[in-house]
N, CA, C, O and CB atoms as a CASP TS submission, in Angstrom:
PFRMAT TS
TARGET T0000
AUTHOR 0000-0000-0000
METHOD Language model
MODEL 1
PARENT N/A
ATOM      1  N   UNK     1     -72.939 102.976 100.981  1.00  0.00           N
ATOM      2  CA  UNK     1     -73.136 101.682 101.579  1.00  0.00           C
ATOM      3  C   UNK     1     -72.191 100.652 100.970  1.00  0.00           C
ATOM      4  O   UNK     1     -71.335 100.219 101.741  1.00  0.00           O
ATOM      5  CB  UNK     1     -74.579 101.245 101.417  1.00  0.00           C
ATOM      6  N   UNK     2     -72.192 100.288 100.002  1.00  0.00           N
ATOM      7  CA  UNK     2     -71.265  99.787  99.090  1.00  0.00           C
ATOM      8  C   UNK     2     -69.901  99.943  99.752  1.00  0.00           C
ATOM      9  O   UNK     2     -69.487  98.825 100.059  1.00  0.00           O
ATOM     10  CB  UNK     2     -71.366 100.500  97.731  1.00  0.00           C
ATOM     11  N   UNK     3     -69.095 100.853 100.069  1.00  0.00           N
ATOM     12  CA  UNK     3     -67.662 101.224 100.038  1.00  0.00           C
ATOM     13  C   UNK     3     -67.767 100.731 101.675  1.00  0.00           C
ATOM     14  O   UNK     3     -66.705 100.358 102.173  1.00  0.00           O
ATOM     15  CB  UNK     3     -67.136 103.067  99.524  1.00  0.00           C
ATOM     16  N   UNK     4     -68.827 100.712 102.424  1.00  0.00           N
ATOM     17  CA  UNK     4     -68.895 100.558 103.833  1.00  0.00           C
ATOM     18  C   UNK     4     -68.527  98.990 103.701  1.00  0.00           C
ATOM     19  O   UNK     4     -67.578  98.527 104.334  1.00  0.00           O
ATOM     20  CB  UNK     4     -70.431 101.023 104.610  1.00  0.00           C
ATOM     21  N   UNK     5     -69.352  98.168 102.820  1.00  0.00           N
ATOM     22  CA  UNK     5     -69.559  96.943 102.911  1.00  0.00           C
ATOM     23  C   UNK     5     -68.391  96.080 103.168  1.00  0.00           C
ATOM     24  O   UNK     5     -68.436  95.088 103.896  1.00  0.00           O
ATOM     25  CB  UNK     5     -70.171  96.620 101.885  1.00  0.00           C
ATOM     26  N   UNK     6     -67.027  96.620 102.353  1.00  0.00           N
ATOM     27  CA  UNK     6     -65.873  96.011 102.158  1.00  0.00           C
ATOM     28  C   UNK     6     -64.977  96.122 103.494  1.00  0.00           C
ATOM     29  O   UNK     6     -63.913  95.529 103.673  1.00  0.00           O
ATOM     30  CB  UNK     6     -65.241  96.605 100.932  1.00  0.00           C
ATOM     31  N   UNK     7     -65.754  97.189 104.596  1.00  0.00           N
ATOM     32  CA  UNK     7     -64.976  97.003 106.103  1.00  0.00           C
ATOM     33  C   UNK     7     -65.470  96.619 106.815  1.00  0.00           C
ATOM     34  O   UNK     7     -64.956  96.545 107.931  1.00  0.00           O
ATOM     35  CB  UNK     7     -64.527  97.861 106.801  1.00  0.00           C
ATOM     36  N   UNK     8     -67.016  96.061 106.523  1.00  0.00           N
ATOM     37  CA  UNK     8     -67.361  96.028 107.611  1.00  0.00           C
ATOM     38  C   UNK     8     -67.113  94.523 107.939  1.00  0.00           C
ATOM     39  O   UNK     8     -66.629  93.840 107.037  1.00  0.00           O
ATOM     40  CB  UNK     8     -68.640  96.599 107.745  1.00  0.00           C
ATOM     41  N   UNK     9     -67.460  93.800 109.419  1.00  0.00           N
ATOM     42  CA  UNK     9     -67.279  92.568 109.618  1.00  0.00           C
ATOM     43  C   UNK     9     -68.273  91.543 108.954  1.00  0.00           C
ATOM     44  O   UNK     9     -69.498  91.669 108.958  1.00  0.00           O
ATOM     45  CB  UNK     9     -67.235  92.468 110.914  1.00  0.00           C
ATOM     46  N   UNK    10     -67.620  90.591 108.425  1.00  0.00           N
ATOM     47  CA  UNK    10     -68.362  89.556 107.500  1.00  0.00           C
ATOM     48  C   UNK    10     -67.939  89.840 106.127  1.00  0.00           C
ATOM     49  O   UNK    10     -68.658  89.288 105.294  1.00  0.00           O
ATOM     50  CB  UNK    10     -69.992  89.636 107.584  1.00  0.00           C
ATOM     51  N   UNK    11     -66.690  90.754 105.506  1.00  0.00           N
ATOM     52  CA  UNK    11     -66.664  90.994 104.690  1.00  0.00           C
ATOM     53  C   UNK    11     -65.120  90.147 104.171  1.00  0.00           C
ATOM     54  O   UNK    11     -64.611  89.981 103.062  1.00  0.00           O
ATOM     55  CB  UNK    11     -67.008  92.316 104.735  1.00  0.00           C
ATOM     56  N   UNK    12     -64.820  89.845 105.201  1.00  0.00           N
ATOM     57  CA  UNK    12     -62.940  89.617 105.050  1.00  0.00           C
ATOM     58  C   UNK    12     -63.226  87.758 104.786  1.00  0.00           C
ATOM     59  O   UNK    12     -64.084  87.019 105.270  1.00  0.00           O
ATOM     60  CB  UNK    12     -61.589  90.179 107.183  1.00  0.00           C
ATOM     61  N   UNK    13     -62.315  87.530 104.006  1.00  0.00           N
ATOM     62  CA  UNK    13     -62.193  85.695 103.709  1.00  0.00           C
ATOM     63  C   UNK    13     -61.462  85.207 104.631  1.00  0.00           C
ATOM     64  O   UNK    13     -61.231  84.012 104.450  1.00  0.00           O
ATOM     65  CB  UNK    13     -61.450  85.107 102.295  1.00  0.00           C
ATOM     66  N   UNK    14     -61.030  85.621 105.491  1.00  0.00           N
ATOM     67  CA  UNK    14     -60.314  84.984 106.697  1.00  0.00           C
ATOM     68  C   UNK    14     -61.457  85.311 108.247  1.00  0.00           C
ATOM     69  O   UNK    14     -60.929  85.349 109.359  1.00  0.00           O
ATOM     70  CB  UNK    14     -58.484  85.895 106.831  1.00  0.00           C
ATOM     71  N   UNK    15     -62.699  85.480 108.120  1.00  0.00           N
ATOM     72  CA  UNK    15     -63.413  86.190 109.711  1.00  0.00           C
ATOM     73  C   UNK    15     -64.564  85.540 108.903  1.00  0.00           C
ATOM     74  O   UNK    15     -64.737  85.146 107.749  1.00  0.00           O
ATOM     75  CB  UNK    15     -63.466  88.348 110.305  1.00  0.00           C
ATOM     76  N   UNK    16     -65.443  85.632 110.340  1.00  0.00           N
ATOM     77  CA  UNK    16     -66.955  85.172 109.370  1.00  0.00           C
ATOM     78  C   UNK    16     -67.710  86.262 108.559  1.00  0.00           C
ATOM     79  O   UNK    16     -67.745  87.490 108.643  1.00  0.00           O
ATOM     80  CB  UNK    16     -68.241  84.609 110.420  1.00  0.00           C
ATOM     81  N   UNK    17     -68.505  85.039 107.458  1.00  0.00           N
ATOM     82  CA  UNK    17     -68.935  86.162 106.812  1.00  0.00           C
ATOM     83  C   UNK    17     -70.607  86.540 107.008  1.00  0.00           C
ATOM     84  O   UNK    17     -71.239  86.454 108.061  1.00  0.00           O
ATOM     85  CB  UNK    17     -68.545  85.916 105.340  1.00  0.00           C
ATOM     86  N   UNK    18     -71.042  86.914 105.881  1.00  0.00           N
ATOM     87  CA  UNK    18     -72.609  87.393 105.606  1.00  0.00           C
ATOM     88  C   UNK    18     -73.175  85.869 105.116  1.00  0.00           C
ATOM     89  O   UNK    18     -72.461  85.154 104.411  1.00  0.00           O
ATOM     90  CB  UNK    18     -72.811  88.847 104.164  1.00  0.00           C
ATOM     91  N   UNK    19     -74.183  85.548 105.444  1.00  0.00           N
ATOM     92  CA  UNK    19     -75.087  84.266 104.978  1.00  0.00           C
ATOM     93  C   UNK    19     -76.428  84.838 104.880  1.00  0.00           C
ATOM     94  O   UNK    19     -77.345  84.892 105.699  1.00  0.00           O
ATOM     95  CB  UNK    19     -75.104  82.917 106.070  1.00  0.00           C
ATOM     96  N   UNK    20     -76.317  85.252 103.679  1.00  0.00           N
ATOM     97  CA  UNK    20     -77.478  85.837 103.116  1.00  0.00           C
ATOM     98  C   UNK    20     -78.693  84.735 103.493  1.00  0.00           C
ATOM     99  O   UNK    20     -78.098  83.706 103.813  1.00  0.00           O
ATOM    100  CB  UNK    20     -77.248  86.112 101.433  1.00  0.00           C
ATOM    101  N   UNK    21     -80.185  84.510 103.593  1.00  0.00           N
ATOM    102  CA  UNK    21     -81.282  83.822 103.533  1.00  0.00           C
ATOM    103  C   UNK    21     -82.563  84.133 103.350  1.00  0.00           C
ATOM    104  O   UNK    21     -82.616  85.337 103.604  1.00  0.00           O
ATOM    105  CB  UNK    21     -81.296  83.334 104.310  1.00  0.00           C
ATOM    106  N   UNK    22     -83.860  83.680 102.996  1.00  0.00           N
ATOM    107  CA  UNK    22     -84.745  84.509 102.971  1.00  0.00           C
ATOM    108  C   UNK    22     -85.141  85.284 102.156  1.00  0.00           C
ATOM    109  O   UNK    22     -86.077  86.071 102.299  1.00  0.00           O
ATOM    110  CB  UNK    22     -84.652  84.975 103.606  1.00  0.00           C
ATOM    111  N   UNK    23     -84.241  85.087 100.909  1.00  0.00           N
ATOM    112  CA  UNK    23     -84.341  86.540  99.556  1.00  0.00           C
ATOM    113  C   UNK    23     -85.587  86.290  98.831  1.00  0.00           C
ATOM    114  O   UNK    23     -86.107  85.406  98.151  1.00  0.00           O
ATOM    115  CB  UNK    23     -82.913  86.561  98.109  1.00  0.00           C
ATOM    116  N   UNK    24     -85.806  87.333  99.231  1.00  0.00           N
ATOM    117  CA  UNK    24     -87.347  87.669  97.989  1.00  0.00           C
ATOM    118  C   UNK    24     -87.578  88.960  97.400  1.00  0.00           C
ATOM    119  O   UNK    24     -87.752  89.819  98.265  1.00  0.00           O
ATOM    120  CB  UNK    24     -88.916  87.524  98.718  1.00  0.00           C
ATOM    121  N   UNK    25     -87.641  89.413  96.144  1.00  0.00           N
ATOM    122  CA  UNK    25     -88.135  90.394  95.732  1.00  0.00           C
ATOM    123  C   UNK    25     -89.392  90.455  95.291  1.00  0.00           C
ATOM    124  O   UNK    25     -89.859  89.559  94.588  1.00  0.00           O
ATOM    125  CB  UNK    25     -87.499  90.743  95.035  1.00  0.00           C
ATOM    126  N   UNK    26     -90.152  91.632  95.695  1.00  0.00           N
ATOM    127  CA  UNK    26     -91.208  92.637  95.194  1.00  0.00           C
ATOM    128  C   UNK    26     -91.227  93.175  93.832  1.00  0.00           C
ATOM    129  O   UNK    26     -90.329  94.010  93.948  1.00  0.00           O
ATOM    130  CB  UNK    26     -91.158  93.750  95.967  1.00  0.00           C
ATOM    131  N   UNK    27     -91.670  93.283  92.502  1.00  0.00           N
ATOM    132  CA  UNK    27     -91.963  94.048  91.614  1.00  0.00           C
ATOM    133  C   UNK    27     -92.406  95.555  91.765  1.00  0.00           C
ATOM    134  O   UNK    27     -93.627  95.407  91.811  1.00  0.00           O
ATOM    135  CB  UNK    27     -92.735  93.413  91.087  1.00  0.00           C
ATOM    136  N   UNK    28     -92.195  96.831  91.864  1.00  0.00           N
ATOM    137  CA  UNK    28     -92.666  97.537  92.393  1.00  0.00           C
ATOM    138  C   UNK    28     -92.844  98.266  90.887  1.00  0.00           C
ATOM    139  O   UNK    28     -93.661  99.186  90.856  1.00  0.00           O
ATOM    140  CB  UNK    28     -91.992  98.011  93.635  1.00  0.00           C
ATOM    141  N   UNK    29     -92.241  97.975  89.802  1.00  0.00           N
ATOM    142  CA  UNK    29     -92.640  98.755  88.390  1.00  0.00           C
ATOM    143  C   UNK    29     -91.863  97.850  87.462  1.00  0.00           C
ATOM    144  O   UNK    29     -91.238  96.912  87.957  1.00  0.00           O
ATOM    145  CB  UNK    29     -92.121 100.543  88.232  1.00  0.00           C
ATOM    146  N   UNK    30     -91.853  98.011  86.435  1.00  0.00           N
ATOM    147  CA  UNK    30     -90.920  97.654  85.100  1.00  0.00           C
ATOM    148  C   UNK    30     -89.700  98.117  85.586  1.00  0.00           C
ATOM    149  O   UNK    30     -89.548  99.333  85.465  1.00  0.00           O
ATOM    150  CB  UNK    30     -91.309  98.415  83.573  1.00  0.00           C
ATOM    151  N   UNK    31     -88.823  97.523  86.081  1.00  0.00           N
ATOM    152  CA  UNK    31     -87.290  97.373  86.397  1.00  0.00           C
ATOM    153  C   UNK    31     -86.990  98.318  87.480  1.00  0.00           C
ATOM    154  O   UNK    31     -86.252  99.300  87.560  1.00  0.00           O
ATOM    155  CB  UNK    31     -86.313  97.687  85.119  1.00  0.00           C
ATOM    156  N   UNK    32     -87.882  97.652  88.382  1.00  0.00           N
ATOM    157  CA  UNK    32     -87.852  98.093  90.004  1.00  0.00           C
ATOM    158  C   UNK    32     -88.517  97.030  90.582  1.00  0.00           C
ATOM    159  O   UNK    32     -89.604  96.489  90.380  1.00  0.00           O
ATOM    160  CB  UNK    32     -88.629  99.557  90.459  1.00  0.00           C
ATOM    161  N   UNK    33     -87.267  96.801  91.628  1.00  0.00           N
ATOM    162  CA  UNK    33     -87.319  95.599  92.663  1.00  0.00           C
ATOM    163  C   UNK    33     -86.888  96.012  93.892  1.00  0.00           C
ATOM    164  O   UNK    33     -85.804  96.540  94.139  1.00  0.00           O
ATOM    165  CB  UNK    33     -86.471  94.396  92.297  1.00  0.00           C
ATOM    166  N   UNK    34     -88.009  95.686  94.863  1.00  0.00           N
ATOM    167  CA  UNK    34     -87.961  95.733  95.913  1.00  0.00           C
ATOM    168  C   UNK    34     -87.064  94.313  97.004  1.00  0.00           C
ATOM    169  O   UNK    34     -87.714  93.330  97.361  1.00  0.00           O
ATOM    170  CB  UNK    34     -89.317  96.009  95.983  1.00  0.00           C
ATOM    171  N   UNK    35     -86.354  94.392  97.182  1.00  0.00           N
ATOM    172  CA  UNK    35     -85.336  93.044  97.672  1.00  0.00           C
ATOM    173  C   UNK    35     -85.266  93.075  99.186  1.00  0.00           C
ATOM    174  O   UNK    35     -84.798  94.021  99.820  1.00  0.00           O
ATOM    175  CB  UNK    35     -83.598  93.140  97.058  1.00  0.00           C
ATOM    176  N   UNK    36     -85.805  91.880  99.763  1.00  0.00           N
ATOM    177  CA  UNK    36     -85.417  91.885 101.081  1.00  0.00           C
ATOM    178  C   UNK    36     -85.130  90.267 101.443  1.00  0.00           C
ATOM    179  O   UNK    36     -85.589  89.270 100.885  1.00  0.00           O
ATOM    180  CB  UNK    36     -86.597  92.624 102.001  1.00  0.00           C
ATOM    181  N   UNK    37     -84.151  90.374 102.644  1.00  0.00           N
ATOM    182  CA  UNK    37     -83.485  89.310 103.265  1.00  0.00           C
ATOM    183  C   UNK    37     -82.824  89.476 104.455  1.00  0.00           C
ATOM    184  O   UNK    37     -82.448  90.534 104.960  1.00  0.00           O
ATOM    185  CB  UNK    37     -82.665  88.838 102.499  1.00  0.00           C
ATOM    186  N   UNK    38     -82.707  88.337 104.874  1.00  0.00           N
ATOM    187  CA  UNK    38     -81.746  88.112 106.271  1.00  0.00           C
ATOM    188  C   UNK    38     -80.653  87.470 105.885  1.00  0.00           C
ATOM    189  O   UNK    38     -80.521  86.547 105.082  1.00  0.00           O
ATOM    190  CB  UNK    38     -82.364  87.226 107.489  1.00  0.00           C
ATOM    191  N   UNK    39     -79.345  88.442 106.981  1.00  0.00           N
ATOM    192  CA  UNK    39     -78.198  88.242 107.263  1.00  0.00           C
ATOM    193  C   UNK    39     -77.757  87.629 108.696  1.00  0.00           C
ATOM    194  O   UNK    39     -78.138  88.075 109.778  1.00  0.00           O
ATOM    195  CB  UNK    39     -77.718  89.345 107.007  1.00  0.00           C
ATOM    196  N   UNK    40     -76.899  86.544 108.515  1.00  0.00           N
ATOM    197  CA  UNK    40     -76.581  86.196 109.822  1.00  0.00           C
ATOM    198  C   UNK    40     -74.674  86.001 109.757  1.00  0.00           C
ATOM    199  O   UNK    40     -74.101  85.348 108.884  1.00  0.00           O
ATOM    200  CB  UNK    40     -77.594  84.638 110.249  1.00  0.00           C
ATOM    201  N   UNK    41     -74.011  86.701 110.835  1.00  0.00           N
ATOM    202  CA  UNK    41     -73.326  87.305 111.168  1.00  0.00           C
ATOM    203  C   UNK    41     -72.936  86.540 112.523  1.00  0.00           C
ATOM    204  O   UNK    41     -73.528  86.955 113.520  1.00  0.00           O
ATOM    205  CB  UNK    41     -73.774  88.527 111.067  1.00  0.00           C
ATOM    206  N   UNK    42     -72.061  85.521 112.707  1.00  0.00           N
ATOM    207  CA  UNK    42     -71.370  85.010 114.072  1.00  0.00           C
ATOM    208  C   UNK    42     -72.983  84.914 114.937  1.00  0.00           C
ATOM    209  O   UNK    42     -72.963  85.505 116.017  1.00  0.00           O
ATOM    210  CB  UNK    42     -69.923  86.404 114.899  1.00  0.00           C
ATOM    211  N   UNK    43     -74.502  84.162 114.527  1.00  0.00           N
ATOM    212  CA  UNK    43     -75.296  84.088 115.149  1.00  0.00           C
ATOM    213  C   UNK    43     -76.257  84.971 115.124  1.00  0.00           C
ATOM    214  O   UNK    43     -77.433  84.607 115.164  1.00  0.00           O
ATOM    215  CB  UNK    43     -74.908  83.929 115.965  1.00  0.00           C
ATOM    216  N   UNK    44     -75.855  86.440 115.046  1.00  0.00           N
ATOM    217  CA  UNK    44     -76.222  87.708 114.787  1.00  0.00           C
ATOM    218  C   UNK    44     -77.357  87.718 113.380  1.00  0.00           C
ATOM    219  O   UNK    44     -77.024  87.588 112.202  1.00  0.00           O
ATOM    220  CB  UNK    44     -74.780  88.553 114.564  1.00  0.00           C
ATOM    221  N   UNK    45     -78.578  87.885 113.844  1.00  0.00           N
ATOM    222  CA  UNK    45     -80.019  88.191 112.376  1.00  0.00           C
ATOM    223  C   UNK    45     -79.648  89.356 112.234  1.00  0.00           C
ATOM    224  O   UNK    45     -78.971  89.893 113.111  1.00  0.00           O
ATOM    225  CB  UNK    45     -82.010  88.171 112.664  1.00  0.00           C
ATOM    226  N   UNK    46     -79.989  89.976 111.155  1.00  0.00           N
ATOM    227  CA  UNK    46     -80.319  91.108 110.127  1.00  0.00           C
ATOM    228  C   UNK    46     -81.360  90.890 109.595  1.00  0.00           C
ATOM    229  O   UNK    46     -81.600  89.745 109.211  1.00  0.00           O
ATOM    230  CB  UNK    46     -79.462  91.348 109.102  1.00  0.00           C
ATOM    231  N   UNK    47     -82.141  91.762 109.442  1.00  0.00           N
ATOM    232  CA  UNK    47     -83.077  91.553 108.389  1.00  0.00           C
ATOM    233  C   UNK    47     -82.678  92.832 107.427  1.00  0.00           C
ATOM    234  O   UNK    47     -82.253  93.861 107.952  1.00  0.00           O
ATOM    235  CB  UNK    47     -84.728  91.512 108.960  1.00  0.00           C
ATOM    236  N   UNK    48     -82.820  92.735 106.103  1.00  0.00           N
ATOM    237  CA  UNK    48     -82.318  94.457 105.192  1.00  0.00           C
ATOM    238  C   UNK    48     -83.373  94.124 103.816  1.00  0.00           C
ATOM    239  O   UNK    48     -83.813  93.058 103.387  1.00  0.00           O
ATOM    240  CB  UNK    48     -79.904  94.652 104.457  1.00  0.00           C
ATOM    241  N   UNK    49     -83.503  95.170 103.478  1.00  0.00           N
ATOM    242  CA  UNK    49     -83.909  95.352 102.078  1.00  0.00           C
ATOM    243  C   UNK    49     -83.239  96.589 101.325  1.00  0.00           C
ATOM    244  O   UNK    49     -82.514  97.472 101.782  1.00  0.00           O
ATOM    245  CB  UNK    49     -85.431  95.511 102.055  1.00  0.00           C
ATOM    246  N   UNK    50     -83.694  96.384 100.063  1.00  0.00           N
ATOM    247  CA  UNK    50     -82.841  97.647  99.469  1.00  0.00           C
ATOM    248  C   UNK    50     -83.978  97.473  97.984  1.00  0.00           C
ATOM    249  O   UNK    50     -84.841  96.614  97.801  1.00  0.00           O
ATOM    250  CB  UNK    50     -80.588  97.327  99.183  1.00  0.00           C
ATOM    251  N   UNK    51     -83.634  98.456  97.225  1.00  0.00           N
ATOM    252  CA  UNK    51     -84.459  99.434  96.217  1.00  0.00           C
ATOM    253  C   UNK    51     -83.621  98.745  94.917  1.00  0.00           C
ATOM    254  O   UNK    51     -82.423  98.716  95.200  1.00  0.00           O
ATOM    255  CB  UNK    51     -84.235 101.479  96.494  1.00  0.00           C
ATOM    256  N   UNK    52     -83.839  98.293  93.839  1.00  0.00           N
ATOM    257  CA  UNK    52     -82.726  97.656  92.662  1.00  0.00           C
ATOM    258  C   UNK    52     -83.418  98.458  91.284  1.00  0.00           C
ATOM    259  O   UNK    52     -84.646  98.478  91.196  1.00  0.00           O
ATOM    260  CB  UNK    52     -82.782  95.491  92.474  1.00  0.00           C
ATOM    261  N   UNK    53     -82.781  98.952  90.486  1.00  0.00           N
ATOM    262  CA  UNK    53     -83.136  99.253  89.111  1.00  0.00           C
ATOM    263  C   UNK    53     -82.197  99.026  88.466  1.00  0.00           C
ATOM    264  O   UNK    53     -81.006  99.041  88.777  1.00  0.00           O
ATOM    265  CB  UNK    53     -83.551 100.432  88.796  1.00  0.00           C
ATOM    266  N   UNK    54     -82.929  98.696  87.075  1.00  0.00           N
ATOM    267  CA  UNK    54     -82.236  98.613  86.009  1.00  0.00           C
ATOM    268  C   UNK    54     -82.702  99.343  84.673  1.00  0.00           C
ATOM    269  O   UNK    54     -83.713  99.157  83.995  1.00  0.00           O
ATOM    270  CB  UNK    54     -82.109  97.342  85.854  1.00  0.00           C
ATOM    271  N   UNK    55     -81.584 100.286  84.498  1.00  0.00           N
ATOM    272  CA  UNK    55     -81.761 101.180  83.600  1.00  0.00           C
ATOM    273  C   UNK    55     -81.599 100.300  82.045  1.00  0.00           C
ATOM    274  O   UNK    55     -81.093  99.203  81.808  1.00  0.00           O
ATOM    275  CB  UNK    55     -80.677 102.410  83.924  1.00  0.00           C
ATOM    276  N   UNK    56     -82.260 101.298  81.155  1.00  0.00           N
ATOM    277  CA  UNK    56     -82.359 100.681  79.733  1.00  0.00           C
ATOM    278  C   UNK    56     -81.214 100.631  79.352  1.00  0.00           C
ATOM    279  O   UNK    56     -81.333 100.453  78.140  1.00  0.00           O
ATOM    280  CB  UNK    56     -83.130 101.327  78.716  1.00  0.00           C
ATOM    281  N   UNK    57     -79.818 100.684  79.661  1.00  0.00           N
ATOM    282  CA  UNK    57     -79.232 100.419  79.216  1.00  0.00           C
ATOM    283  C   UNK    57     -78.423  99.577  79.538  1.00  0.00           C
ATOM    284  O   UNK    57     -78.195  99.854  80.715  1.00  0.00           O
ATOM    285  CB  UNK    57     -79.068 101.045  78.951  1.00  0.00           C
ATOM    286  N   UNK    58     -77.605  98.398  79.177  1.00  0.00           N
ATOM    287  CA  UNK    58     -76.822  97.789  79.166  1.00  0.00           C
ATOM    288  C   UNK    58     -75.894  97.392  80.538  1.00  0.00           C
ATOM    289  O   UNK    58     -75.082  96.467  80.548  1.00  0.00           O
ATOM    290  CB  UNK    58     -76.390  98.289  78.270  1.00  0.00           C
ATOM    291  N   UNK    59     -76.258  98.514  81.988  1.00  0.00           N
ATOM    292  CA  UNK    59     -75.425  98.302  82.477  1.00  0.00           C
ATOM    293  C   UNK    59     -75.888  97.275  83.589  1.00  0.00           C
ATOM    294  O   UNK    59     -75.070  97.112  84.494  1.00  0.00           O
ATOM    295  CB  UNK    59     -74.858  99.409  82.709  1.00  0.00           C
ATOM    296  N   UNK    60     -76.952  96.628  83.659  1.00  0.00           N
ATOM    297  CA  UNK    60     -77.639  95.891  84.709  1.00  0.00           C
ATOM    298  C   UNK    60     -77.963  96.178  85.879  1.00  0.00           C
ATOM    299  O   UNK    60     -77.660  97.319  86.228  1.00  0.00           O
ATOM    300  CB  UNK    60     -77.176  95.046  84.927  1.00  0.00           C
ATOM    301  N   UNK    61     -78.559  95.441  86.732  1.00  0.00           N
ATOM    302  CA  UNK    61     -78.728  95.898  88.169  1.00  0.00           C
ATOM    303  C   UNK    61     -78.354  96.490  89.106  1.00  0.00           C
ATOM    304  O   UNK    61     -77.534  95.983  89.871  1.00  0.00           O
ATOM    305  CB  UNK    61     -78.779  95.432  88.635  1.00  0.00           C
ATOM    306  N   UNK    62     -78.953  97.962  89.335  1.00  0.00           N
ATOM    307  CA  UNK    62     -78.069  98.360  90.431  1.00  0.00           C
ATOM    308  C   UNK    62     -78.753  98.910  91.449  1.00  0.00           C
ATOM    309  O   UNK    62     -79.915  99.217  91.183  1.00  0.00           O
ATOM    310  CB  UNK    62     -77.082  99.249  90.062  1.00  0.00           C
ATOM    311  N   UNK    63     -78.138  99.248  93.183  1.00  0.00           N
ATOM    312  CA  UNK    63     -79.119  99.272  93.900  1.00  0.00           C
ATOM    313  C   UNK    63     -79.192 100.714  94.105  1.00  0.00           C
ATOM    314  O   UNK    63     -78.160 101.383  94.032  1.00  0.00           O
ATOM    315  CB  UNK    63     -79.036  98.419  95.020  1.00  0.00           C
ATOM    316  N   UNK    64     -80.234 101.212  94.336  1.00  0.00           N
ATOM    317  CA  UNK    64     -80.509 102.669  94.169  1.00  0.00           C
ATOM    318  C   UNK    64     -80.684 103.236  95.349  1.00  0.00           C
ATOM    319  O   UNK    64     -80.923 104.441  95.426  1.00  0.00           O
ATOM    320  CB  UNK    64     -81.627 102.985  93.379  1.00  0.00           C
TER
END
């Protein structure tokens, strides 16, 4: 998803982009977050969520 993100439309500084809104996370354990929000896209809603952990070590948040 990640490597998708950088082609897809809303990603380029010259086209429109992503306008994230709506962000809220869930606690679902000790360094598990449940994240959801809306994207709007040339008018276009999204709604997405995604899964986040953070491992004990040092490297911070990442989405799983």
């Amino acid at each position: 998803m990640l490597s998708a993100l950088l082609v897809m439309q809303g990603a380029s500084d010259d086209g429109p982009q992503y306008v994230p809104t709506e962000m809220t996370g869930t606690l679902l354990a000790p360094g598990i977050v449940h994240l959801t929000f809306e994207t709007v896209i040339d008018g276009g809603h999204a709604r997405r969520s995604s899964i986040w952990r953070k491992p004990d070590d040092e490297s911070g948040w990442r989405m799983y």
